[in-house]
Jmol script that loads the backbone (N, CA, C; Angstrom):
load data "model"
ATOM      1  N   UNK A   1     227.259  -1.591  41.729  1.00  0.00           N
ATOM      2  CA  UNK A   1     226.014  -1.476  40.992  1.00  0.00           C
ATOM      3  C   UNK A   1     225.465  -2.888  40.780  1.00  0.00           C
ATOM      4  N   UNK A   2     224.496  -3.162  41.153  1.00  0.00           N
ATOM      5  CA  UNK A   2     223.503  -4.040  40.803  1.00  0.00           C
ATOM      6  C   UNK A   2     223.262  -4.758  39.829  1.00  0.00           C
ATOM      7  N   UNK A   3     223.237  -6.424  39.232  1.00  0.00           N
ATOM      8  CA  UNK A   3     222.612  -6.452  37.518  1.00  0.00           C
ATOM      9  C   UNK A   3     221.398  -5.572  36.922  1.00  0.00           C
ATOM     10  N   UNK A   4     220.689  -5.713  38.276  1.00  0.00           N
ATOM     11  CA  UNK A   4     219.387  -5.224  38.280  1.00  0.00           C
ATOM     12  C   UNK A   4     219.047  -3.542  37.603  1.00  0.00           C
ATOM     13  N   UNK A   5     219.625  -3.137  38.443  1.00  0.00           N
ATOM     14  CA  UNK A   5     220.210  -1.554  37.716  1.00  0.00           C
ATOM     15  C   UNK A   5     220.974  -1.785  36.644  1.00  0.00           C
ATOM     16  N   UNK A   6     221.586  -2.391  35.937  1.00  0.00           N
ATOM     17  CA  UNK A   6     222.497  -2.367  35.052  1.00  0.00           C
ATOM     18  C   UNK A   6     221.286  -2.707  33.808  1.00  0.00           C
ATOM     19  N   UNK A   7     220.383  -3.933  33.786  1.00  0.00           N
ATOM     20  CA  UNK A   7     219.537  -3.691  33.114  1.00  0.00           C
ATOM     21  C   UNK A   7     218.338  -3.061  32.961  1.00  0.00           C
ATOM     22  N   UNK A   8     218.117  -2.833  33.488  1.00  0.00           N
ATOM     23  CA  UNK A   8     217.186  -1.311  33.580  1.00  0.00           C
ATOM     24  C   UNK A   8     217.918  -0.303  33.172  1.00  0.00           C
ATOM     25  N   UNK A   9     218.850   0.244  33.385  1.00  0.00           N
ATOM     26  CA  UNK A   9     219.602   1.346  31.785  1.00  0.00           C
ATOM     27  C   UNK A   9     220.041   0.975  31.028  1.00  0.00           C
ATOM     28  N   UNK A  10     220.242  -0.459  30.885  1.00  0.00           N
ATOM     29  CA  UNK A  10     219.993  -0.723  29.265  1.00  0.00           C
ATOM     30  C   UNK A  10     219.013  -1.193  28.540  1.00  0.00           C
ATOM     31  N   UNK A  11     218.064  -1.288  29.372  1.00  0.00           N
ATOM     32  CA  UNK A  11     216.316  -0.853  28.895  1.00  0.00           C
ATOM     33  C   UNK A  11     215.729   0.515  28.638  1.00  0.00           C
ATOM     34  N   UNK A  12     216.482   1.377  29.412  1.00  0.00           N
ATOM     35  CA  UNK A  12     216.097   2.661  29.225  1.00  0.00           C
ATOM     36  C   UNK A  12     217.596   3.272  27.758  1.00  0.00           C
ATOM     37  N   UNK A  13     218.218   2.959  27.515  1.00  0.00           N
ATOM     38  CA  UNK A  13     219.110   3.641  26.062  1.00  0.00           C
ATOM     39  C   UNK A  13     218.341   2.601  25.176  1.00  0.00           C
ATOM     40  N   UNK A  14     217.612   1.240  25.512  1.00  0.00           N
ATOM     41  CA  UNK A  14     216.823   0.777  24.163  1.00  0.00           C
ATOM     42  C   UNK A  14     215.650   1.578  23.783  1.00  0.00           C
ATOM     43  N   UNK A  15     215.416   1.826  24.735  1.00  0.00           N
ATOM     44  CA  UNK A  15     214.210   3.208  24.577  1.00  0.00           C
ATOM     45  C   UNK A  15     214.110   4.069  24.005  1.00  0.00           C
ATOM     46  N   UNK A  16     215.003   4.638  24.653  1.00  0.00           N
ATOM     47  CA  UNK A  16     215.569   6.377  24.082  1.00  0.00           C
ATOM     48  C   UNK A  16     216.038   6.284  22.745  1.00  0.00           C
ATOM     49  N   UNK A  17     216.729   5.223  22.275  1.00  0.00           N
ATOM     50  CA  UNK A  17     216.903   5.329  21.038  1.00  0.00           C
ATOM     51  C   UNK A  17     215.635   4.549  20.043  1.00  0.00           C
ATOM     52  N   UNK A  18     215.005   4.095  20.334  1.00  0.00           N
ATOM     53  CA  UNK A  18     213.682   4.039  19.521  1.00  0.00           C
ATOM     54  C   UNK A  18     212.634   5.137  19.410  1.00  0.00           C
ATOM     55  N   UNK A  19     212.897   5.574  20.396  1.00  0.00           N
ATOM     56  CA  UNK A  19     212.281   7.077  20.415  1.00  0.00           C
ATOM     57  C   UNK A  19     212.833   8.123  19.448  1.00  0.00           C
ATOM     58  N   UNK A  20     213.935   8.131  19.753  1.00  0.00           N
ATOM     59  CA  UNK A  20     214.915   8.931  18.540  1.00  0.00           C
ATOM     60  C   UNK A  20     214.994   8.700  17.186  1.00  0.00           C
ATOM     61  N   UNK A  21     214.503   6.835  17.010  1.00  0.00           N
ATOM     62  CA  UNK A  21     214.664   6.614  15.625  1.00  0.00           C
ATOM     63  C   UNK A  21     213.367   6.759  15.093  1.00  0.00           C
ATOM     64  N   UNK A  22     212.334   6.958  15.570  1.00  0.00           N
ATOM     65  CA  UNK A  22     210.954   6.487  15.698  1.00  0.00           C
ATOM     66  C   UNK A  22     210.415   8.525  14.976  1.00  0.00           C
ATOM     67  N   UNK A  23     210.920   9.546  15.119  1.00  0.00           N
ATOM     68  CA  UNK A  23     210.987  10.985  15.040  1.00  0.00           C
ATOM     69  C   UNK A  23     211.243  10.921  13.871  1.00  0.00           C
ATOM     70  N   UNK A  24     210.440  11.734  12.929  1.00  0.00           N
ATOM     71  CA  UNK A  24     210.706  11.623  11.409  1.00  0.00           C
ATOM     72  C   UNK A  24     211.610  12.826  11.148  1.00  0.00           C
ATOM     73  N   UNK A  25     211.405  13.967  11.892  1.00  0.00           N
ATOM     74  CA  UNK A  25     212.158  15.168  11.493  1.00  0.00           C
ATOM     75  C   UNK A  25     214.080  14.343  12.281  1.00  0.00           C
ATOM     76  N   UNK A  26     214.492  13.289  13.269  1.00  0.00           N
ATOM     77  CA  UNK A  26     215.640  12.962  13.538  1.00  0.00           C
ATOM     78  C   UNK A  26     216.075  11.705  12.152  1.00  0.00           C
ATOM     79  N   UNK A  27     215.326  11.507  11.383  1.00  0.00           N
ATOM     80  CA  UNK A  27     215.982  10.436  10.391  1.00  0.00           C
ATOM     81  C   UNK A  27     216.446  11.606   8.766  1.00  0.00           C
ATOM     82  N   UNK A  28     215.752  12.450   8.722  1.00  0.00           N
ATOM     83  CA  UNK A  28     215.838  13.550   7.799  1.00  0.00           C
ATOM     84  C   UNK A  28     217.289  13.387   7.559  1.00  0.00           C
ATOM     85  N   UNK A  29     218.214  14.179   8.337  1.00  0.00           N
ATOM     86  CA  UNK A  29     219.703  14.698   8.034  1.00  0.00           C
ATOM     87  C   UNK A  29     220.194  13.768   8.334  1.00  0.00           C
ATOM     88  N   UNK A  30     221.279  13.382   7.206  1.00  0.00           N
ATOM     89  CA  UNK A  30     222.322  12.444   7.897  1.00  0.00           C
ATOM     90  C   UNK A  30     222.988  12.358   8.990  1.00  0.00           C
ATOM     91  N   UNK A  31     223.368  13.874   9.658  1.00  0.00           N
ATOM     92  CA  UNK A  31     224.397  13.924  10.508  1.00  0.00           C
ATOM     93  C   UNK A  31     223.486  12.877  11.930  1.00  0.00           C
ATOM     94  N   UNK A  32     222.269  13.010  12.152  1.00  0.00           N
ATOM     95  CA  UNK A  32     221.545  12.276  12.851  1.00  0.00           C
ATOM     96  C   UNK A  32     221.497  10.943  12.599  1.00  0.00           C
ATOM     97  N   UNK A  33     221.901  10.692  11.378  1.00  0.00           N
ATOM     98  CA  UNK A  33     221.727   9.193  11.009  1.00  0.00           C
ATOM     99  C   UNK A  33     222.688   8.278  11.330  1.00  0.00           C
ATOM    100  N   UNK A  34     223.979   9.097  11.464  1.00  0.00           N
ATOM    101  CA  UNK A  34     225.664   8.965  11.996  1.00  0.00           C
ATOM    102  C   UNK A  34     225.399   8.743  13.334  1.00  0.00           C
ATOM    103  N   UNK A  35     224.497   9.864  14.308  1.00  0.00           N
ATOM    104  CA  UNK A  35     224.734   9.762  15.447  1.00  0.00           C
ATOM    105  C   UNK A  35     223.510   8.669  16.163  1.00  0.00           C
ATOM    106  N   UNK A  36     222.488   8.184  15.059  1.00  0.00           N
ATOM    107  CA  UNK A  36     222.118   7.316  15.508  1.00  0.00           C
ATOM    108  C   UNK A  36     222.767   5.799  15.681  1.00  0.00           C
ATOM    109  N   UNK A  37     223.849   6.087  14.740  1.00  0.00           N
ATOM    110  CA  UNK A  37     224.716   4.566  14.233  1.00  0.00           C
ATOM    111  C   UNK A  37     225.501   4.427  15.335  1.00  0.00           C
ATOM    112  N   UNK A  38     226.085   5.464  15.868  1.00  0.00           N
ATOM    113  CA  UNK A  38     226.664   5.330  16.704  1.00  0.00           C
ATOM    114  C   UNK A  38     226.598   4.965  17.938  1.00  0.00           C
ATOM    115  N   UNK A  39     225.054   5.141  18.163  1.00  0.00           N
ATOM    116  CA  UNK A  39     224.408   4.919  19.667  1.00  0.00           C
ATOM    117  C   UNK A  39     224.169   3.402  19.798  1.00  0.00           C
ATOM    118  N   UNK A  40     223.631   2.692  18.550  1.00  0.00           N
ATOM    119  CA  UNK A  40     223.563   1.363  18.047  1.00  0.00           C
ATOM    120  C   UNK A  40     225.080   0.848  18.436  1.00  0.00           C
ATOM    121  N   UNK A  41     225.810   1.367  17.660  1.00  0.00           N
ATOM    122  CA  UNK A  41     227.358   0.875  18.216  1.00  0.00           C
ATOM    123  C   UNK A  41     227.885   0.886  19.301  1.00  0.00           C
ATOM    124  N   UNK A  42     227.596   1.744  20.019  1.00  0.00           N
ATOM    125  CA  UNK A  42     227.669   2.213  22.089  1.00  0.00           C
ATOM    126  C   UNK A  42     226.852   0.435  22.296  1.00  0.00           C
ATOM    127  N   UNK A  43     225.425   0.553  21.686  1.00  0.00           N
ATOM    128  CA  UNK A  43     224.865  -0.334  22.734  1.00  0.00           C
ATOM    129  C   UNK A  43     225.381  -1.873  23.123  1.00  0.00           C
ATOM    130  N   UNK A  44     225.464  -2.078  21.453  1.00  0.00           N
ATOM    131  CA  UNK A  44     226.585  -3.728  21.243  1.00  0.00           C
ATOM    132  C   UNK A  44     227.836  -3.608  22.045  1.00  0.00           C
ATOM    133  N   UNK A  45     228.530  -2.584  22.393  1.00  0.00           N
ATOM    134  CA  UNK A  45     229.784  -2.535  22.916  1.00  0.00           C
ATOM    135  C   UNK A  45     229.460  -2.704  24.609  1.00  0.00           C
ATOM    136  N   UNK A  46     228.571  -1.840  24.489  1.00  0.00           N
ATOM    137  CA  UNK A  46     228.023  -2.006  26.731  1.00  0.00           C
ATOM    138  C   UNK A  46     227.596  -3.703  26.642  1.00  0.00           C
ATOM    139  N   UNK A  47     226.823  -4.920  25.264  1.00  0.00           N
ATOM    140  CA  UNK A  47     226.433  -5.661  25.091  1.00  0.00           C
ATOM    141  C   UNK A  47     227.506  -6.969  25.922  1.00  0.00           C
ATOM    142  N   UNK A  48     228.533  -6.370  24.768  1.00  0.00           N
ATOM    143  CA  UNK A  48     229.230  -7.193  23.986  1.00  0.00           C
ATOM    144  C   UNK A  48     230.591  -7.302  25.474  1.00  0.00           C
ATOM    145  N   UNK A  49     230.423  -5.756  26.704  1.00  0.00           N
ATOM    146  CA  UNK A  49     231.326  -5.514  27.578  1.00  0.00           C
ATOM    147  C   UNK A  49     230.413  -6.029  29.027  1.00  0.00           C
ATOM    148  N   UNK A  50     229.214  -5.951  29.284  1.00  0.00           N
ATOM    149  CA  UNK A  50     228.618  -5.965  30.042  1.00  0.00           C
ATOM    150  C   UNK A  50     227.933  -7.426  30.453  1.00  0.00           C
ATOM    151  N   UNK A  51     227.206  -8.223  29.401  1.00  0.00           N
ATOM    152  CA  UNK A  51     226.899  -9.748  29.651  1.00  0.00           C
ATOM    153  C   UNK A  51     227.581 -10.061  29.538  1.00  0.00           C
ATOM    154  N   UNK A  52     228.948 -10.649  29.842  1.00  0.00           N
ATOM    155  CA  UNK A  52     229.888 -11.394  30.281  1.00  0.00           C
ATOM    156  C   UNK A  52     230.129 -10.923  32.061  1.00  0.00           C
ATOM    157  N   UNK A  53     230.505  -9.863  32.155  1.00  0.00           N
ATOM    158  CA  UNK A  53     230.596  -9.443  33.372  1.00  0.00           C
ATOM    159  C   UNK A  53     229.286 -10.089  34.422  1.00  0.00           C
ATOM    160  N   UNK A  54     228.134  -9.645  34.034  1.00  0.00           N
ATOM    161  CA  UNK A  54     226.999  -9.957  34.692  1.00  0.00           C
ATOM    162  C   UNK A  54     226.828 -11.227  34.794  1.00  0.00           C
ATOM    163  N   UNK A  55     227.321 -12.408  34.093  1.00  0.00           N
ATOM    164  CA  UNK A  55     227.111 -13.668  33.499  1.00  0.00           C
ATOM    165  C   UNK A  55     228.300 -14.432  34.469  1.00  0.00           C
ATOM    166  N   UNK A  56     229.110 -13.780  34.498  1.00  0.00           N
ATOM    167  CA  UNK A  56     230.091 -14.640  35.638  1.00  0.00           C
ATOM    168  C   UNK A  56     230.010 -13.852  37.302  1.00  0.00           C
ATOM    169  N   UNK A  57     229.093 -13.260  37.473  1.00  0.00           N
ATOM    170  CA  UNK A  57     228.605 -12.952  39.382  1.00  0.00           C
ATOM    171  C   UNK A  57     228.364 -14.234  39.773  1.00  0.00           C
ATOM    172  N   UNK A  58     227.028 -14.873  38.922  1.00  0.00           N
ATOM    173  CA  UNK A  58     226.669 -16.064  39.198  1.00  0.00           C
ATOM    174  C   UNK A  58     227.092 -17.391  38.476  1.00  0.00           C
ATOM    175  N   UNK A  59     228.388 -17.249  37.550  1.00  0.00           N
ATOM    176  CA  UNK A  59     228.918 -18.520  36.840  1.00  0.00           C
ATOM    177  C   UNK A  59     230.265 -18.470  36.556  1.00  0.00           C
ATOM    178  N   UNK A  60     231.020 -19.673  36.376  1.00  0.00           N
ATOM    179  CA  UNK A  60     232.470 -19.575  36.134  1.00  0.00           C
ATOM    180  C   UNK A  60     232.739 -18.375  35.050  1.00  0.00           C
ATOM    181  N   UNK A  61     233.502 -17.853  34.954  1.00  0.00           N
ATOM    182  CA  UNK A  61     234.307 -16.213  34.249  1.00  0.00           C
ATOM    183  C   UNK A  61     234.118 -17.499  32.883  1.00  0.00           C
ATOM    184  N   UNK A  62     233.820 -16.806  31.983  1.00  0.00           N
ATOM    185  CA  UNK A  62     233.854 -17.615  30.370  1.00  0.00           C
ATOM    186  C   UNK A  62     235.014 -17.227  30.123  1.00  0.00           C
ATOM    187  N   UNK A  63     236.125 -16.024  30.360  1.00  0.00           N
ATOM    188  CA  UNK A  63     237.190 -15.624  29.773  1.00  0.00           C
ATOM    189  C   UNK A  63     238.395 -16.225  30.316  1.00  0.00           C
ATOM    190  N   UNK A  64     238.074 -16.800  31.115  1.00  0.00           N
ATOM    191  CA  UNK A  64     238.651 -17.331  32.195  1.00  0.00           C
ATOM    192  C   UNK A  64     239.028 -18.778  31.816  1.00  0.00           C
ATOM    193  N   UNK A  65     238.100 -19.462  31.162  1.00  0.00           N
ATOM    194  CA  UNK A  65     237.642 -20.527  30.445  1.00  0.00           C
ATOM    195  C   UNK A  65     238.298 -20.408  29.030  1.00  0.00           C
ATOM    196  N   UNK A  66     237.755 -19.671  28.354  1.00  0.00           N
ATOM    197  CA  UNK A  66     238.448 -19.838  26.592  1.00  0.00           C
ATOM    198  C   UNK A  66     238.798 -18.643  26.402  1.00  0.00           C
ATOM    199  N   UNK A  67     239.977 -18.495  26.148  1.00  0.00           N
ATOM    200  CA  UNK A  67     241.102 -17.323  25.524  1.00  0.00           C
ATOM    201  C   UNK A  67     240.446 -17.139  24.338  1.00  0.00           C
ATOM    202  N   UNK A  68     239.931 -17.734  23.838  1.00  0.00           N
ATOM    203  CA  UNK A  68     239.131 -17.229  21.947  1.00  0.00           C
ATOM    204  C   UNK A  68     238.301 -16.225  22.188  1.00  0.00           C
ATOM    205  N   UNK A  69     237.358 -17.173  23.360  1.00  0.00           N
ATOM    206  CA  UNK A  69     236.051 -15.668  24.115  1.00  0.00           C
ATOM    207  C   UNK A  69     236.661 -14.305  24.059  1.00  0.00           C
ATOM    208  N   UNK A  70     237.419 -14.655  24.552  1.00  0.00           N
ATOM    209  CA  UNK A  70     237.807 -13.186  25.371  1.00  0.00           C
ATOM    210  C   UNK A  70     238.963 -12.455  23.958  1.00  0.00           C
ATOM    211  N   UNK A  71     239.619 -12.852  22.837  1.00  0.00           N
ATOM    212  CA  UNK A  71     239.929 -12.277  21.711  1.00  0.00           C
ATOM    213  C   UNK A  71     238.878 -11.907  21.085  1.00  0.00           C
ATOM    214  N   UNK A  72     237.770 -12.849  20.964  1.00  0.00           N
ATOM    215  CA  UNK A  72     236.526 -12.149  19.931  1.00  0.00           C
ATOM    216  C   UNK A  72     236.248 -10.879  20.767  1.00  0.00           C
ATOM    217  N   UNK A  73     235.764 -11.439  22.241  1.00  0.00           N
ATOM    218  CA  UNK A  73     235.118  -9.675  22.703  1.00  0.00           C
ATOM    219  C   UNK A  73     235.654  -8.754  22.724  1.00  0.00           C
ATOM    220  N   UNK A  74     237.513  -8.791  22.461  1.00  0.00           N
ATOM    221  CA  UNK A  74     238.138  -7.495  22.756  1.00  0.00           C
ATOM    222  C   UNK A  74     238.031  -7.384  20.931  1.00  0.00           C
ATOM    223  N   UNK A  75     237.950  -8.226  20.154  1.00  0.00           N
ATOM    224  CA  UNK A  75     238.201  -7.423  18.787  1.00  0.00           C
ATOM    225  C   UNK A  75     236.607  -6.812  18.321  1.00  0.00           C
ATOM    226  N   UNK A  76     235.908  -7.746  18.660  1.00  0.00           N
ATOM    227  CA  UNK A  76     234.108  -6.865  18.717  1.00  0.00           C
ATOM    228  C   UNK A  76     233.811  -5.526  19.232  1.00  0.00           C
ATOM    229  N   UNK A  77     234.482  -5.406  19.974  1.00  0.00           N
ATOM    230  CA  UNK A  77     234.377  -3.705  20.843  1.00  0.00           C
ATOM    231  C   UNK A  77     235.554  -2.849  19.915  1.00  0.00           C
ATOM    232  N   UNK A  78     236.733  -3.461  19.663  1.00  0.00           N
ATOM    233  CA  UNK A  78     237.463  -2.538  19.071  1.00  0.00           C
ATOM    234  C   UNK A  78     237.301  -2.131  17.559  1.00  0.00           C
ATOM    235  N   UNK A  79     236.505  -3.017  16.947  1.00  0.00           N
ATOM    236  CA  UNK A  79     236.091  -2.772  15.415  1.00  0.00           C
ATOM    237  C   UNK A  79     234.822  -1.930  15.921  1.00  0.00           C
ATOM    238  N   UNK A  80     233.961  -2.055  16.777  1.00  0.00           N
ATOM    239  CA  UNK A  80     232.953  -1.354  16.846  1.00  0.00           C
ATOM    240  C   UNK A  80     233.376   0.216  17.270  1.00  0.00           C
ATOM    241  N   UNK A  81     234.130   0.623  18.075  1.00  0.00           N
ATOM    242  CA  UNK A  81     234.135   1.525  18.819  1.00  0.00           C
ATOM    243  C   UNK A  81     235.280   2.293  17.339  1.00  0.00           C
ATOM    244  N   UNK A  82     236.168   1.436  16.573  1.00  0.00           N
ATOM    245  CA  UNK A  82     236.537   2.789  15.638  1.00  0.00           C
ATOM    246  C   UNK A  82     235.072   2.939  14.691  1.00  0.00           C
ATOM    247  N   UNK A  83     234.228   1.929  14.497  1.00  0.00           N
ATOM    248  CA  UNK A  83     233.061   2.563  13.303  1.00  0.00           C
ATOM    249  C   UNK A  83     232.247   3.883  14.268  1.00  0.00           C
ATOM    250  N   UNK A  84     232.034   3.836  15.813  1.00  0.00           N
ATOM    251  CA  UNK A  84     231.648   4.998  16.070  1.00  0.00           C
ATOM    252  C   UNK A  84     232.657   6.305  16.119  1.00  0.00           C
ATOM    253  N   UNK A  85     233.993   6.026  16.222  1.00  0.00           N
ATOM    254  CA  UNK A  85     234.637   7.099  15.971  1.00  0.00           C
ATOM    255  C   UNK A  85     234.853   7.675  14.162  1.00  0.00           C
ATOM    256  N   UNK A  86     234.812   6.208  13.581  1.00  0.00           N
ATOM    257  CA  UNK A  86     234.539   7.534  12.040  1.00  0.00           C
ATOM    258  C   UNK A  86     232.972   7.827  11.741  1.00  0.00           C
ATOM    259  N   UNK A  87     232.249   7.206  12.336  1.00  0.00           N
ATOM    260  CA  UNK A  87     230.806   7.894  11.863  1.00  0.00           C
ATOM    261  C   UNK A  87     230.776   9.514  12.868  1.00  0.00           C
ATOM    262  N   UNK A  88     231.891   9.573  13.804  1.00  0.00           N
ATOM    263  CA  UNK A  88     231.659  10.969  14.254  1.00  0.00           C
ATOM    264  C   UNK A  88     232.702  11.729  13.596  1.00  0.00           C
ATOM    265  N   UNK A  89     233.511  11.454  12.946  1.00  0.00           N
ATOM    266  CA  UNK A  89     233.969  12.184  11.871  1.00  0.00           C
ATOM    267  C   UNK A  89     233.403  12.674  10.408  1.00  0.00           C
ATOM    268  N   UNK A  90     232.334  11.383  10.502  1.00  0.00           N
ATOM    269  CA  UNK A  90     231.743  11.443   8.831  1.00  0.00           C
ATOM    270  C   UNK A  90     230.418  12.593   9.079  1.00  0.00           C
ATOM    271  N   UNK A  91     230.126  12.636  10.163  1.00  0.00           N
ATOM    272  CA  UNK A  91     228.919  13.625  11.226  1.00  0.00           C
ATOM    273  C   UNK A  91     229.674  14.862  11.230  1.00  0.00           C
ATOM    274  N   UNK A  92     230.760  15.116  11.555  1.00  0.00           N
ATOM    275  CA  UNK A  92     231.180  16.364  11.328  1.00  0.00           C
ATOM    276  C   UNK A  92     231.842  17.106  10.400  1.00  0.00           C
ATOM    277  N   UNK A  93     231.940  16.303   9.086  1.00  0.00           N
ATOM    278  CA  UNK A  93     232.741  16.522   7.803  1.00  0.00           C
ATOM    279  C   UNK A  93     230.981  16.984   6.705  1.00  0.00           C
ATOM    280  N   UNK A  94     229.855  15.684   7.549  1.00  0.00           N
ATOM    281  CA  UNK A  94     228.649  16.189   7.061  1.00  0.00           C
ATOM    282  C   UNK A  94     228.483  17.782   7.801  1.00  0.00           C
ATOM    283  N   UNK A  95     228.621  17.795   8.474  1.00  0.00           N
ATOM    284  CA  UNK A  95     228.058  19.063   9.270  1.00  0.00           C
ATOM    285  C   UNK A  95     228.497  20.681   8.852  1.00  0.00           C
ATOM    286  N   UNK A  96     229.650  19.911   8.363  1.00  0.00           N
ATOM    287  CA  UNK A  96     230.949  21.384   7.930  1.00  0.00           C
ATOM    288  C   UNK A  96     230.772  21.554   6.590  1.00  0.00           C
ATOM    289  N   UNK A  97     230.252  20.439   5.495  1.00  0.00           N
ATOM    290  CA  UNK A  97     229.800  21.179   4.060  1.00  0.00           C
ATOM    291  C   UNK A  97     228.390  21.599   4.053  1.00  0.00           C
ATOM    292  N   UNK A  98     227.235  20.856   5.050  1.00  0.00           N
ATOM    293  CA  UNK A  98     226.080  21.470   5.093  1.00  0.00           C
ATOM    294  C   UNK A  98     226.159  23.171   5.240  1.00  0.00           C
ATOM    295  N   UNK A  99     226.949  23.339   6.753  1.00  0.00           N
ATOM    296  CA  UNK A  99     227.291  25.005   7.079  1.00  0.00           C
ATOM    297  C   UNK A  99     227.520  25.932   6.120  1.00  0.00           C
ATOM    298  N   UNK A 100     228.884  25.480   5.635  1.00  0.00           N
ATOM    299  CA  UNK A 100     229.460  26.103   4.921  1.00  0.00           C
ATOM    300  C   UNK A 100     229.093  26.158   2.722  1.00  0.00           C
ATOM    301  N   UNK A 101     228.077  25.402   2.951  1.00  0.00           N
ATOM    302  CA  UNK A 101     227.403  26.190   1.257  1.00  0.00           C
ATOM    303  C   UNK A 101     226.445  27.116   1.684  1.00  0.00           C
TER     304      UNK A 101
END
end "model"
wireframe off; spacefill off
backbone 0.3
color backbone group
């Protein structure tokens, strides 16, 4: 895959989710508000996983270079990626007392 393609769908999920946040009836319920947090959290993680990759096609590997780099980016994705796994718990714990009163 291409950089080229690579940013161009991540021009198109900056989109889609401004579109999504931009919908007054999708900011209403929380459980949407969870799954918007989460998409925010997806994007920093493709961010935070993806410009580095793209950044060394055409330049020395930065991780390659400083061992710190490459601890921050693996602990940046891993603090991020559990806040999207409990906001999809906190989305479905919302979802299950909404139902169920």
């Amino acid at each position: 895959m291409t950089s080229s393609v690579l940013y161009l769908s991540y021009i198109q999920q900056v989109f889609t989710r401004y579109a999504d946040f931009c919908q007054s009836q999708q900011r209403k319920n929380s459980c949407s508000l969870y799954l918007l947090f989460m998409a925010m959290c997806n994007l920093i993680c493709l961010d935070v996983g993806i410009i580095p990759i793209l950044y060394s096609l055409d330049h020395i590997d930065i991780y390659g270079q400083f061992v710190i780099a490459y601890q921050i980016q693996f602990y940046i994705r891993h603090a991020l990626f559990q806040m999207m796994r409990t906001c999809k718990v906190l989305g479905c714990i919302d979802r299950y007392t909404v139902c169920s009163i």
